[in-house]
Backbone as a chain_set.jsonl record, in Angstrom:
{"seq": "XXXXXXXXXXXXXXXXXXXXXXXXXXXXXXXXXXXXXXXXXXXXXXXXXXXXXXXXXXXXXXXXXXXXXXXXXXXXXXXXXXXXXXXXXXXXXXXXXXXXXXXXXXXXXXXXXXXXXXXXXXXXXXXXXXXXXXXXXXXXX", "coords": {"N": [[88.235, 124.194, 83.014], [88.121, 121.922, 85.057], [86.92, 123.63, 87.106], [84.344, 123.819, 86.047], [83.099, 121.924, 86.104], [83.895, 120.092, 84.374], [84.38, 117.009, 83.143], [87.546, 115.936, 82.736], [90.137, 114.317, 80.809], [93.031, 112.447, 80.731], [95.65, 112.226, 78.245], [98.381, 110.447, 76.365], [98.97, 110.588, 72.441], [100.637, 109.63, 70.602], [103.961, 108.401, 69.342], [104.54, 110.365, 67.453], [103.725, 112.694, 68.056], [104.492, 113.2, 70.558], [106.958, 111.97, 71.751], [108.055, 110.268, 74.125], [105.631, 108.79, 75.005], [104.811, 108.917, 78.341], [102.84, 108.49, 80.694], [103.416, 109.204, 83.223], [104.83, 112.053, 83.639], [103.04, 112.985, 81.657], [101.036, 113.849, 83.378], [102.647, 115.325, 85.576], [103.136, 116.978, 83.52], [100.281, 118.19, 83.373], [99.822, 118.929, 86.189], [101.775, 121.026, 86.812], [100.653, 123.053, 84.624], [98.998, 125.405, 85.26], [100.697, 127.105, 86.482], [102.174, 128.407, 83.86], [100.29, 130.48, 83.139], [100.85, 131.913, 85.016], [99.021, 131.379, 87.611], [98.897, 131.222, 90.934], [99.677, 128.704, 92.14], [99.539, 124.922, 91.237], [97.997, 122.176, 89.754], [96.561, 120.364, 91.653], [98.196, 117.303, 92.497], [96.538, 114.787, 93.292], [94.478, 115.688, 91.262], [95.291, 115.552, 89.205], [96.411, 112.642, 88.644], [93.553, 111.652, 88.872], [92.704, 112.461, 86.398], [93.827, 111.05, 85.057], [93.458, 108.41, 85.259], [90.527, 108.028, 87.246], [88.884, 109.626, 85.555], [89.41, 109.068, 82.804], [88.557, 107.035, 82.406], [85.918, 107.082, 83.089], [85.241, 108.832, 80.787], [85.794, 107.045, 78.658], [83.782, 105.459, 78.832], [84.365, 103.146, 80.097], [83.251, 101.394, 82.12], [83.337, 99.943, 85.162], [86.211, 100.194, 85.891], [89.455, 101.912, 86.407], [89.817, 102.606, 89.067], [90.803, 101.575, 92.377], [88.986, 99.064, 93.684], [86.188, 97.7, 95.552], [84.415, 95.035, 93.059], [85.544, 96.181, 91.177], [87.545, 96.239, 87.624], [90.627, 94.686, 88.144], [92.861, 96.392, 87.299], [96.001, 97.455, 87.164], [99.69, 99.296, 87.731], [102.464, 98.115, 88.973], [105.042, 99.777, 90.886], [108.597, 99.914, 90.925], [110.258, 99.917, 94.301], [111.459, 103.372, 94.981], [114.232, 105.49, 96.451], [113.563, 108.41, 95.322], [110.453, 108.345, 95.412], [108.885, 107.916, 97.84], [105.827, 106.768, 99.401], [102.507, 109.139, 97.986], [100.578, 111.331, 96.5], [101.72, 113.427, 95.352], [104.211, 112.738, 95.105], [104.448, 110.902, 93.467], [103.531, 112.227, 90.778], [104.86, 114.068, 90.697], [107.205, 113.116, 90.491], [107.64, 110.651, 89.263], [108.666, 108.288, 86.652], [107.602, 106.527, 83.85], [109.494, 104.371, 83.684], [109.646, 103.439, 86.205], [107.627, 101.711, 86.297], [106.903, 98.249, 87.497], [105.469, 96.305, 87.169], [102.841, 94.829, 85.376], [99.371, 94.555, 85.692], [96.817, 93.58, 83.963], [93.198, 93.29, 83.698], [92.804, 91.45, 85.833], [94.764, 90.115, 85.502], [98.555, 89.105, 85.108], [100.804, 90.744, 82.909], [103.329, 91.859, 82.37], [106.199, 91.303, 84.623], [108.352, 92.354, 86.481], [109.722, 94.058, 84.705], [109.342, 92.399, 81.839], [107.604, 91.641, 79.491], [104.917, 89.386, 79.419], [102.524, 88.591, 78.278], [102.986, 88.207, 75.333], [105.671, 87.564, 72.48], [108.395, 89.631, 72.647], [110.621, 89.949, 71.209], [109.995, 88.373, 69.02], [107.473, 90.02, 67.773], [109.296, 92.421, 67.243], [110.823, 92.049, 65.478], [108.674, 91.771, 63.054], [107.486, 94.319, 63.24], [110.343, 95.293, 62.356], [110.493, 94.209, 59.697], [107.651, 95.426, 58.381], [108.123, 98.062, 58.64], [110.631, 98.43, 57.143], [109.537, 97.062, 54.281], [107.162, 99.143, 54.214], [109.082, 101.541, 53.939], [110.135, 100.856, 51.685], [107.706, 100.813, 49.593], [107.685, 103.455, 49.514], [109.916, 104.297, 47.481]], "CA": [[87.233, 123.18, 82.744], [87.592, 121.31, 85.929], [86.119, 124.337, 87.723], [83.391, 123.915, 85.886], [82.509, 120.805, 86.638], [83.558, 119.329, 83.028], [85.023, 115.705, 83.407], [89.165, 116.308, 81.927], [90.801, 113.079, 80.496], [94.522, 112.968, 80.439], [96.933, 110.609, 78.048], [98.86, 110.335, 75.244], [98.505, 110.409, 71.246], [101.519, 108.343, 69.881], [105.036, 108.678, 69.396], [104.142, 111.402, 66.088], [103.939, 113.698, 68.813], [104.961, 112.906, 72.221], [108.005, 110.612, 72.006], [108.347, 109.65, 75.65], [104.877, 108.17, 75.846], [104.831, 108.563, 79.151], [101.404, 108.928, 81.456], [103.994, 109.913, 84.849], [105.422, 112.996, 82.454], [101.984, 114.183, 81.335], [100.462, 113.752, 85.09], [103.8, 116.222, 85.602], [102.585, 118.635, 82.983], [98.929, 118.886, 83.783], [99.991, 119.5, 87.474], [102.019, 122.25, 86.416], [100.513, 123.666, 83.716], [98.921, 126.45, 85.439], [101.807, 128.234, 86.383], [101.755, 128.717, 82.712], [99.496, 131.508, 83.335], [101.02, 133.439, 85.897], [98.553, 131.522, 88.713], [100.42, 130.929, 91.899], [99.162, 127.052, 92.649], [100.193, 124.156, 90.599], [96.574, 121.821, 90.397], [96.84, 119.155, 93.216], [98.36, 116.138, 92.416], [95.464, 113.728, 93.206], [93.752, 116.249, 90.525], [96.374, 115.11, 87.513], [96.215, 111.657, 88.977], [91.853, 111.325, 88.814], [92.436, 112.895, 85.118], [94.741, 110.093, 84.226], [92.535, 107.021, 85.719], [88.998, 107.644, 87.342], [87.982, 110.127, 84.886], [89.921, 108.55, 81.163], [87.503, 105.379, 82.516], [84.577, 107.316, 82.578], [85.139, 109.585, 79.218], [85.857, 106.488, 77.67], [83.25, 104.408, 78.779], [84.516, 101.815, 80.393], [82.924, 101.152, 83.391], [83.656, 99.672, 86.936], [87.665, 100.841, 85.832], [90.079, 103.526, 86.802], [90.318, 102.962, 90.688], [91.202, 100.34, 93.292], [87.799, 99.462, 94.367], [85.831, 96.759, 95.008], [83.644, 95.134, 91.912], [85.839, 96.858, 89.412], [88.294, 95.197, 87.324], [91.459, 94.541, 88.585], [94.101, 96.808, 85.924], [97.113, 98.562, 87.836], [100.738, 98.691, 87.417], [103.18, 98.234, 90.351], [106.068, 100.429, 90.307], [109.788, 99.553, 91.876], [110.548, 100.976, 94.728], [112.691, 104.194, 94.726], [114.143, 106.574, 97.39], [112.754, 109.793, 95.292], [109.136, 107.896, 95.326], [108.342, 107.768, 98.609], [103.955, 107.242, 99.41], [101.895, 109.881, 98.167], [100.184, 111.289, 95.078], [102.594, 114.437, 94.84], [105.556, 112.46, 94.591], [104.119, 110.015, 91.962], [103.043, 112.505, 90.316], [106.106, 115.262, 90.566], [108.784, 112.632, 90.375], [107.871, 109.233, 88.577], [108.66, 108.615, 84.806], [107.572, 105.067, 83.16], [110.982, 103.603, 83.75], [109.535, 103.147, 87.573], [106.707, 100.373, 86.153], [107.823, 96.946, 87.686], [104.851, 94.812, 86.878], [101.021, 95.309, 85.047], [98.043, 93.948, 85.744], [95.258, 93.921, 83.172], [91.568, 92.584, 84.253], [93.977, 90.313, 86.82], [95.942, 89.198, 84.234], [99.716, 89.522, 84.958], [100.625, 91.214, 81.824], [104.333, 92.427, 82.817], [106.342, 91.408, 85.531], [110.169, 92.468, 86.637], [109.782, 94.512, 83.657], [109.767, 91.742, 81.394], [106.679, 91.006, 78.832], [104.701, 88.241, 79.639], [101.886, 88.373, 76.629], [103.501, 88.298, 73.933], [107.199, 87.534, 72.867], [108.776, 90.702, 72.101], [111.77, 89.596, 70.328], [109.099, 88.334, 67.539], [107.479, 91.278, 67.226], [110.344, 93.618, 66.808], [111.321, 91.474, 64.129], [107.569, 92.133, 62.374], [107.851, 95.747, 62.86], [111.22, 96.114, 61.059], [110.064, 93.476, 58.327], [106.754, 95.907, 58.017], [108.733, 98.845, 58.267], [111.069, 98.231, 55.632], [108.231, 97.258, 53.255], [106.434, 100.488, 54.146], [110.033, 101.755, 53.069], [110.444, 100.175, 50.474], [106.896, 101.523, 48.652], [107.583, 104.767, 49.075], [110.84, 104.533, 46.648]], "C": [[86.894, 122.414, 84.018], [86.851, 122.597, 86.931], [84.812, 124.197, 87.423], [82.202, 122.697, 85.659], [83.071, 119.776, 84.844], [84.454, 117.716, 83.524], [86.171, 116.073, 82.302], [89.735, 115.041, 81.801], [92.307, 113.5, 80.18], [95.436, 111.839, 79.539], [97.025, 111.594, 76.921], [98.687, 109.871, 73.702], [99.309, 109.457, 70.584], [103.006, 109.031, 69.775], [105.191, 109.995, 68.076], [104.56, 112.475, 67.17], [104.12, 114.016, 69.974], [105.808, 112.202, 72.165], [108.364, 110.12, 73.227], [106.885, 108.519, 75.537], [104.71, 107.871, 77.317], [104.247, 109.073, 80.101], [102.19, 109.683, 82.433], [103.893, 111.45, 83.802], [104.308, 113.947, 82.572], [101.121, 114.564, 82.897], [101.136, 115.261, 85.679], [102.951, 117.525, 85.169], [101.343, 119.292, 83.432], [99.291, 119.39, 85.233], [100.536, 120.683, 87.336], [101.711, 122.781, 85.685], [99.683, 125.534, 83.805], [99.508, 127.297, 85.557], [103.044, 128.457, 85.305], [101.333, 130.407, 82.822], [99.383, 132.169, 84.047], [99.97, 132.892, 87.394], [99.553, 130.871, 89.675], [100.517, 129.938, 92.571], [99.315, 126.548, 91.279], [98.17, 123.424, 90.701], [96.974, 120.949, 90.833], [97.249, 117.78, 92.243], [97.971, 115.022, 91.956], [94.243, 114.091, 92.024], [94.323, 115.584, 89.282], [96.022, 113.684, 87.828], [94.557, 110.941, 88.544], [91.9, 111.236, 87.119], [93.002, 111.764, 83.798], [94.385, 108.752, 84.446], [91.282, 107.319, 85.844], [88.825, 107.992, 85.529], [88.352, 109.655, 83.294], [88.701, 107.651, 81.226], [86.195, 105.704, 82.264], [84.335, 108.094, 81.254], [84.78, 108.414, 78.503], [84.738, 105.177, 77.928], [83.342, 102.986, 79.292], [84.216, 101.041, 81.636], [83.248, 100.822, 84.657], [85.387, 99.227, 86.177], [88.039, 102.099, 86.227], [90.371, 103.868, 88.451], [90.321, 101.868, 91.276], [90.188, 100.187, 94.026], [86.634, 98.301, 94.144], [84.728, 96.019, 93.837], [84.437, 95.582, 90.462], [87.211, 96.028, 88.884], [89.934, 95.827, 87.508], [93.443, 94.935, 87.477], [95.214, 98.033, 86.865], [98.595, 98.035, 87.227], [101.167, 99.056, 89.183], [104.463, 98.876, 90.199], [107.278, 100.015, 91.726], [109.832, 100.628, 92.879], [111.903, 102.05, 95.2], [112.859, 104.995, 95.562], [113.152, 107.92, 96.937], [110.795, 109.503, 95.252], [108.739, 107.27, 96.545], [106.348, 107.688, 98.612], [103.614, 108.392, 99.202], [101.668, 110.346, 96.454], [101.041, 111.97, 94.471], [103.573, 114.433, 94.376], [105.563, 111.706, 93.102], [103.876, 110.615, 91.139], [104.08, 113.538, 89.381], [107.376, 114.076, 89.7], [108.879, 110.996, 89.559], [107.983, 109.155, 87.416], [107.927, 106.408, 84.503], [108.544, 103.714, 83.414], [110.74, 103.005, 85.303], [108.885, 102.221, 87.134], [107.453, 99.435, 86.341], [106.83, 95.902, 86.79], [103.491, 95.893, 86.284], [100.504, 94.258, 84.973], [97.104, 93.914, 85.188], [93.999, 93.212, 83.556], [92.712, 91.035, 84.937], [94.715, 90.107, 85.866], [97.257, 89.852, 84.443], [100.234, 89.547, 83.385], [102.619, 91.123, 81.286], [104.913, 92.313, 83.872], [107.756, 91.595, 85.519], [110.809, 93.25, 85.135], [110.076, 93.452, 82.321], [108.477, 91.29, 80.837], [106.065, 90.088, 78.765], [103.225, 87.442, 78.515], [101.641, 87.785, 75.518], [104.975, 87.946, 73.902], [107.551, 89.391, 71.617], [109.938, 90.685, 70.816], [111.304, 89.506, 68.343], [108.488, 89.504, 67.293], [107.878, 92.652, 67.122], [110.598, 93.197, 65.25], [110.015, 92.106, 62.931], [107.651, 93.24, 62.355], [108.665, 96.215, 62.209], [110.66, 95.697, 60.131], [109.064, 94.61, 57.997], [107.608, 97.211, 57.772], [109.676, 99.415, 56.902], [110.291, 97.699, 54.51], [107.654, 98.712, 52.944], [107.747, 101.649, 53.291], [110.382, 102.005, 51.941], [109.572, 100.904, 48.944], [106.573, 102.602, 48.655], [109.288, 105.567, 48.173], [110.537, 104.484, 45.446]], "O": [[85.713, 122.168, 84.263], [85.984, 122.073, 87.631], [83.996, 124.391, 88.323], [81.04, 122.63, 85.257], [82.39, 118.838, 84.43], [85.194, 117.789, 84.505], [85.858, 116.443, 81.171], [89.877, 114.513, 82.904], [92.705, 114.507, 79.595], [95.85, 110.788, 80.03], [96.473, 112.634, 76.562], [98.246, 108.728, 73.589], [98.78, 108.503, 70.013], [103.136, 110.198, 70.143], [106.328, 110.46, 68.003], [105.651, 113.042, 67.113], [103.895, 115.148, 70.401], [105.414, 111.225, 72.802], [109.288, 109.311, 73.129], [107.075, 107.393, 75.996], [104.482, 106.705, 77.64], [104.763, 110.067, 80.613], [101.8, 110.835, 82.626], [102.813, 111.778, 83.311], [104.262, 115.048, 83.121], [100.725, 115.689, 83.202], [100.43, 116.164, 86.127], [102.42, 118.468, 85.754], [101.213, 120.468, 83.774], [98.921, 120.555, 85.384], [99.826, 121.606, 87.737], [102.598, 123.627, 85.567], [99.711, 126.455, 82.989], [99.242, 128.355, 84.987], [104.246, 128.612, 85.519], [102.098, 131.34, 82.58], [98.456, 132.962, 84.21], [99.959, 133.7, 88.322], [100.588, 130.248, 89.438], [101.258, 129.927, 93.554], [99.276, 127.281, 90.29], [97.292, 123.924, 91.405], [98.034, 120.568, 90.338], [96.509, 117.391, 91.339], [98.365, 114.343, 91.009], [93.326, 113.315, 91.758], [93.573, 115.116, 88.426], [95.074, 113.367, 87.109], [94.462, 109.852, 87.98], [91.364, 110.313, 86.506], [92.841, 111.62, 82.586], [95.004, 107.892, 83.82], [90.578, 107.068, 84.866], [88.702, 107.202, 84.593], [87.458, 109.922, 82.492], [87.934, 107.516, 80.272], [85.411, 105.071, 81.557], [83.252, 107.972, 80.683], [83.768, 108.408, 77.802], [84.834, 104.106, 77.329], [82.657, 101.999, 79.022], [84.938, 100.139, 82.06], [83.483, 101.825, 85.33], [85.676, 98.047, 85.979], [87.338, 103.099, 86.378], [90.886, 104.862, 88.965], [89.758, 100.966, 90.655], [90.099, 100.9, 95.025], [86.195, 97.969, 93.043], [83.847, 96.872, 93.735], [84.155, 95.438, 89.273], [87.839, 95.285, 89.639], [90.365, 96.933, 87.182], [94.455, 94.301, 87.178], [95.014, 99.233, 87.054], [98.825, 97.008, 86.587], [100.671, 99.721, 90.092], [105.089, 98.46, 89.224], [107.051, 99.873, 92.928], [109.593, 101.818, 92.672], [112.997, 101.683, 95.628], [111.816, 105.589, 95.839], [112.298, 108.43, 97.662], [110.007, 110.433, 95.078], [108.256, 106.141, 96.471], [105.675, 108.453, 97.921], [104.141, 109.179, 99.989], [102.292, 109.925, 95.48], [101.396, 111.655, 93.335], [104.1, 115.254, 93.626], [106.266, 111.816, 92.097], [103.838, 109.898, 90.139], [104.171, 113.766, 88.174], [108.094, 114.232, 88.712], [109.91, 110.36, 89.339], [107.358, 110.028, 86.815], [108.052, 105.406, 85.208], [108.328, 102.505, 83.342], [111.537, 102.152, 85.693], [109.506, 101.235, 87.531], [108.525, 99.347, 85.742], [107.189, 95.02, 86.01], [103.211, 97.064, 86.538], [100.878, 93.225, 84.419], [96.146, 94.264, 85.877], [94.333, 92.038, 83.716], [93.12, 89.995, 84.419], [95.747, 89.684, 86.388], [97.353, 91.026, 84.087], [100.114, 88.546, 82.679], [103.091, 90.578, 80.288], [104.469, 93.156, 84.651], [108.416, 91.061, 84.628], [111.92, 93.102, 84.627], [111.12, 93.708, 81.722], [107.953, 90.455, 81.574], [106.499, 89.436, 77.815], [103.035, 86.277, 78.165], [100.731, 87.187, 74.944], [105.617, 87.955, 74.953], [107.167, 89.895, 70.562], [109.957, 91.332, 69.769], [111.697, 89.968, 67.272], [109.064, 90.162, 66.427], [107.211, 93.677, 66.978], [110.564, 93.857, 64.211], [110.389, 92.84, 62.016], [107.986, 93.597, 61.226], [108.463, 97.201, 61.5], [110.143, 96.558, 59.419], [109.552, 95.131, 56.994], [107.811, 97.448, 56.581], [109.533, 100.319, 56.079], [110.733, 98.234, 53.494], [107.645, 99.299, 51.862], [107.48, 102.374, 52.333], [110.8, 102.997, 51.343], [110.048, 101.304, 47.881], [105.563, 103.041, 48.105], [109.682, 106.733, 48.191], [111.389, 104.704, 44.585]]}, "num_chains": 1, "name": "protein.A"}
């Protein structure tokens, strides 16, 4: 598809069928997924990378998002840094999992920092999820 000029979006559906949730992971797979098929190149890096920012931004419509650039709104995460994550797309791409996110940024908005929810309180809505959970539970006895 990307040969053929089609614009390729890359993410995740929900924990139903991916239980990691985790964008590094699939970045991983699409990079390797050719040699799948017996070809003898992996697709580049910065290729899995575009599929998982510019181009999700433009499938989905969302305009001046998806790259570090000026005018557009200001949504990244910052990831700790780790010996196997040295600069570069191949490594971020080969070797990072979720567990690297330090901080997020949504339209500026510190979201997440030191891995630590800044939002919302989490504590409360764990609690709401079991409470709903066990309901949902509950009416299928």
């Amino acid at each position: 598809m990307l040969e053929l000029g089609i614009k390729v979006g890359l993410g995740t559906d929900g924990c139903a069928s991916n239980n990691s949730i985790d964008m590094f992971r699939e970045m991983n797979l699409l990079s390797n997924i050719l040699q799948l098929n017996h070809q003898t190149t992996s697709l580049p890096a910065g290729q899995a990378l575009r599929c998982a920012t510019i181009n999700n931004a433009a499938l989905l419509g969302l305009g001046k998002t998806g790259q570090l650039a000026i005018g557009y709104k200001a949504d990244l995460i910052l990831l700790a840094v780790q010996p196997h994550l040295s600069p570069g797309e191949q490594l971020l791409v080969a070797a990072a999992t979720g567990a690297a996110v330090h901080s997020v940024i949504i339209d500026g908005r510190l979201i997440m920092h030191e891995r630590k929810i800044l939002s919302f309180d989490l504590e409360d809505t764990m609690r709401e999820v079991r409470r709903l959970a066990g309901q949902l539970a509950g009416s299928r006895h």
